[in-house]
C-alpha positions as CSV (number, residue, x, y, z in Angstrom):
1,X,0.0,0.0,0.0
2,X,1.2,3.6,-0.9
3,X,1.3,5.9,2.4
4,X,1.2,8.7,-0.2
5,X,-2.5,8.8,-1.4
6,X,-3.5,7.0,1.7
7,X,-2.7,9.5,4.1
8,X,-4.5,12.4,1.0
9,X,-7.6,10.3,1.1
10,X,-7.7,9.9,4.7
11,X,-7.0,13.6,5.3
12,X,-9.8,14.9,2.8
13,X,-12.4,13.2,4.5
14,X,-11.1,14.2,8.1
15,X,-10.8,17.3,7.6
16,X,-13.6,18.0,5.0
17,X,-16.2,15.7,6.8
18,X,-15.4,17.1,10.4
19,X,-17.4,20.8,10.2
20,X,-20.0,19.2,8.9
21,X,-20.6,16.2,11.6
22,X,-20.2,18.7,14.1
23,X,-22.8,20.7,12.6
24,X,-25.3,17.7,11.9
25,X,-24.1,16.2,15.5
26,X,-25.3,19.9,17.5
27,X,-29.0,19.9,15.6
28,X,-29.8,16.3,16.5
29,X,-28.5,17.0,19.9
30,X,-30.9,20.1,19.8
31,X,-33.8,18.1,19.0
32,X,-32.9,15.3,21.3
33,X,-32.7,18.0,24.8
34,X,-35.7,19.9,23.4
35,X,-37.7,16.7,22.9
36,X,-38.2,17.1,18.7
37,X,-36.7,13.7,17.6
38,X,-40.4,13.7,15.2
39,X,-38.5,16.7,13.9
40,X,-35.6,14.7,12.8
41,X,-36.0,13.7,9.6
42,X,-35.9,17.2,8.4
43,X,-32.8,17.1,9.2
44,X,-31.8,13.4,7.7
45,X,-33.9,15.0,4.6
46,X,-30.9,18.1,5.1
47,X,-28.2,15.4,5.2
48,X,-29.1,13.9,2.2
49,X,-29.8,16.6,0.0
50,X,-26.5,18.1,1.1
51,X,-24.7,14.7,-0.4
52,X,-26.8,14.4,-3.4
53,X,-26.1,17.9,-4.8
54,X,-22.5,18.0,-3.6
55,X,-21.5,15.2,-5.9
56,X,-23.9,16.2,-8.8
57,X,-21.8,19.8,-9.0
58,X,-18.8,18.3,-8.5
59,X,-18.9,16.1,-10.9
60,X,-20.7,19.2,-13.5
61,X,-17.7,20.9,-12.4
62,X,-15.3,18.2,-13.0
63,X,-16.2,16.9,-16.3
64,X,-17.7,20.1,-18.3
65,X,-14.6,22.0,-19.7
66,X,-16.0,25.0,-20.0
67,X,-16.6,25.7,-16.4
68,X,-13.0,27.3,-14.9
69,X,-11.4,27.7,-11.6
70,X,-13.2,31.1,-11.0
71,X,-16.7,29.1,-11.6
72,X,-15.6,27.0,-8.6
73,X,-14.0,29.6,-6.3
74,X,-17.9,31.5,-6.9
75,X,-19.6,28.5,-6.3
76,X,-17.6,27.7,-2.5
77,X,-18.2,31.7,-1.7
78,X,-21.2,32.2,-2.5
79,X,-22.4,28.5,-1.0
80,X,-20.3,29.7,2.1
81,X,-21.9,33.2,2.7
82,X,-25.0,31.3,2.1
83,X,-23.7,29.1,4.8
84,X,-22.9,31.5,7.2
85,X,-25.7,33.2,7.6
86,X,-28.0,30.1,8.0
87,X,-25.9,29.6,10.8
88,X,-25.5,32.8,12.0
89,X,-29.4,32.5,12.6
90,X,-29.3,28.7,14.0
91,X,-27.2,30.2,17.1
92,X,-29.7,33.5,17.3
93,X,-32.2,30.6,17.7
94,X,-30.1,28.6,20.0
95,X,-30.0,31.3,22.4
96,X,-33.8,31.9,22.4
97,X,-34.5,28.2,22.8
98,X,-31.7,28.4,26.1
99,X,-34.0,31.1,27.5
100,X,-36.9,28.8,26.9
101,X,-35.4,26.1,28.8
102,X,-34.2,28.4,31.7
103,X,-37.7,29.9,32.0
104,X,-39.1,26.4,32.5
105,X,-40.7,26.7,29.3
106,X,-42.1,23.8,27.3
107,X,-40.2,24.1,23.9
108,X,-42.1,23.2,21.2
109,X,-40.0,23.1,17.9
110,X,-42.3,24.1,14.5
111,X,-41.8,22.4,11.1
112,X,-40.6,26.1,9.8
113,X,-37.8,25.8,12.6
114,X,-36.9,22.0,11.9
115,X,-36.6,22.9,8.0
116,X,-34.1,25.8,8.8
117,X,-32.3,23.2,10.5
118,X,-31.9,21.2,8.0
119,X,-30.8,23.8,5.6
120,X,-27.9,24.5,7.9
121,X,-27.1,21.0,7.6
122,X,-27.4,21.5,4.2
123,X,-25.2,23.9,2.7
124,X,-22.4,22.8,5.6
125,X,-22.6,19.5,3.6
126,X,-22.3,21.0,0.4
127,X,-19.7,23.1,1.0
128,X,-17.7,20.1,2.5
129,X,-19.0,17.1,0.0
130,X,-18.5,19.3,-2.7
131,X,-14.6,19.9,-1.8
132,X,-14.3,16.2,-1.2
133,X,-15.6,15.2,-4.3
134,X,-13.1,17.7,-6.3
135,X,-10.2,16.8,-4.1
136,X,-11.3,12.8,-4.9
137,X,-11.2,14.0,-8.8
138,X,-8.0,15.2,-8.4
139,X,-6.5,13.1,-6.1
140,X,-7.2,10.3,-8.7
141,X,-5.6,11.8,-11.5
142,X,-2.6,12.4,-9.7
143,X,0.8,10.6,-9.9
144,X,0.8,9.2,-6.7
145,X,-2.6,7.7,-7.7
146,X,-3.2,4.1,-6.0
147,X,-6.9,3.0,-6.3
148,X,-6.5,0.4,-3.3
149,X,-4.8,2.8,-0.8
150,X,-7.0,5.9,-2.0
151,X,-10.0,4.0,-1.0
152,X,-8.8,2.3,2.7
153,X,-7.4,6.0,3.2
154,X,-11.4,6.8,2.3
155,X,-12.9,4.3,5.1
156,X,-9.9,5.1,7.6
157,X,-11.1,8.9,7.3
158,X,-14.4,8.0,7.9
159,X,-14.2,5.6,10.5
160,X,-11.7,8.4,12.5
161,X,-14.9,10.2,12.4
162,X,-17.1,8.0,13.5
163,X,-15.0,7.5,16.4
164,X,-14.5,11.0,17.4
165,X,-18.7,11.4,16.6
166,X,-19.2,8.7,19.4
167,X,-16.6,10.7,21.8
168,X,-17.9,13.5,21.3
169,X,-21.4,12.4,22.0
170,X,-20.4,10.8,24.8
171,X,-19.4,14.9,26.4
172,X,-22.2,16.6,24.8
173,X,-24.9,14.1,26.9
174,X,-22.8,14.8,29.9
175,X,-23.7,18.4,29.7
176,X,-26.6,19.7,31.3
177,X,-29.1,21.7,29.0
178,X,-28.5,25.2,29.4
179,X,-25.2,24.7,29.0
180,X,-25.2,22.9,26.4
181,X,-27.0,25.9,24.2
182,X,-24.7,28.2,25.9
183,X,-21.3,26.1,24.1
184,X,-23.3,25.9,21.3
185,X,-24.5,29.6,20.2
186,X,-20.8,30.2,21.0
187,X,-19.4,27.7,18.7
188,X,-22.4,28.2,15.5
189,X,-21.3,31.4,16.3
190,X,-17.4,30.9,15.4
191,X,-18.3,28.8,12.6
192,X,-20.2,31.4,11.0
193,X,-17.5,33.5,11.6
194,X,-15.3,31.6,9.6
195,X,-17.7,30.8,6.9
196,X,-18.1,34.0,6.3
197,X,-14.7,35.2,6.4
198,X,-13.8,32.2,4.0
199,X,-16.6,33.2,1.9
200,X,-15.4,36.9,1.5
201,X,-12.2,35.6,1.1
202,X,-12.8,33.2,-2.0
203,X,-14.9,36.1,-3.5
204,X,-12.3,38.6,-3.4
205,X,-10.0,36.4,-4.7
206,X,-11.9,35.9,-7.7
207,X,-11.8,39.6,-8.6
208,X,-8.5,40.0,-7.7
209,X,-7.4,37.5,-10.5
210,X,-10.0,39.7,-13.0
């Protein structure tokens, strides 16, 4: 086996497939401590939309010529901005639903909610699945390319994520409710943050090179 592309493949979906776990792995949590679990599959619906149209424009973008570098680097802004905000407002709602909680409030989680949900599980999953997908294309086509050692690297990535999923799991259900929103309007917080930044970033990039 060739530690080369291994270590690539199990790298891309470490590091691509992380932010969005984390993501799908805080809303089920939410829905779990707020008792929604009927709200769940809104979100499952999320996840697999998000995969879906990840590898559908990838693969448009990796096999029609005419789309460029710049066609990608608008795509990842724009789909990050998009991102950002979705999130921005998922930890705006985390906070109100904390105050619920703290105020002894039943918390009862509409389908309008559990859709906006899904959407931020969404676009974090087509952000990321659409990077893994290209950096798959690519990693393929590379030199280095070993189709046995790409694809354990594949299935090592993703049980390394599996295994920090459960770990981390294992914390979150430790924590009591309120604090648990508190950590987590904090952290949607951040990663809007850095979508956003990102975002701007790929965007200004793009004209830069006009």
């Amino acid at each position: 086996m060739n530690l080369a592309p291994f270590m690539g493949s199990f790298f891309i979906i470490l590091r691509e497939g992380f932010e969005a776990m984390l993501i799908a792995m805080l809303i089920f949590t939410y829905l779990e401590k707020l008792n929604a679990q009927d709200k769940k599959k809104y979100v499952w619906q999320g996840i697999g939309y998000g995969v879906l149209a990840s590898i559908v424009i990838a693969i448009v973008f990796t096999f029609i010529t005419s789309l460029t570098h710049a066609h990608e680097e608008l795509f990842e802004g724009v789909t990050m901005l998009i991102a950002a905000g979705v999130l921005a407002y998922v930890a705006f709602w985390c906070h109100t639903a904390k105050q619920h909680v703290e105020g002894a409030i039943k918390t009862a989680i509409t389908t309008g909610t559990a859709i906006t949900l899904s959407l931020a599980v969404f676009f974090a999953i087509l952000r990321e699945g659409f990077e893994i997908v290209l950096f798959y294309a690519g990693l393929f086509a590379s030199p280095i390319a070993e189709t046995y050692s790409i694809w354990f690297g594949g299935v090592a990535g993703a049980v390394a994520l599996g295994v920090i999923y459960i770990l981390m799991k294992k914390g979150i259900a430790r924590i009591n409710v309120g604090t648990f929103f508190t950590i987590s309007k904090w952290l949607l917080g951040a990663l809007a943050v850095y979508f956003a930044y990102n975002g701007v970033h790929e965007l200004l990039e793009l004209m830069e090179a006009k």
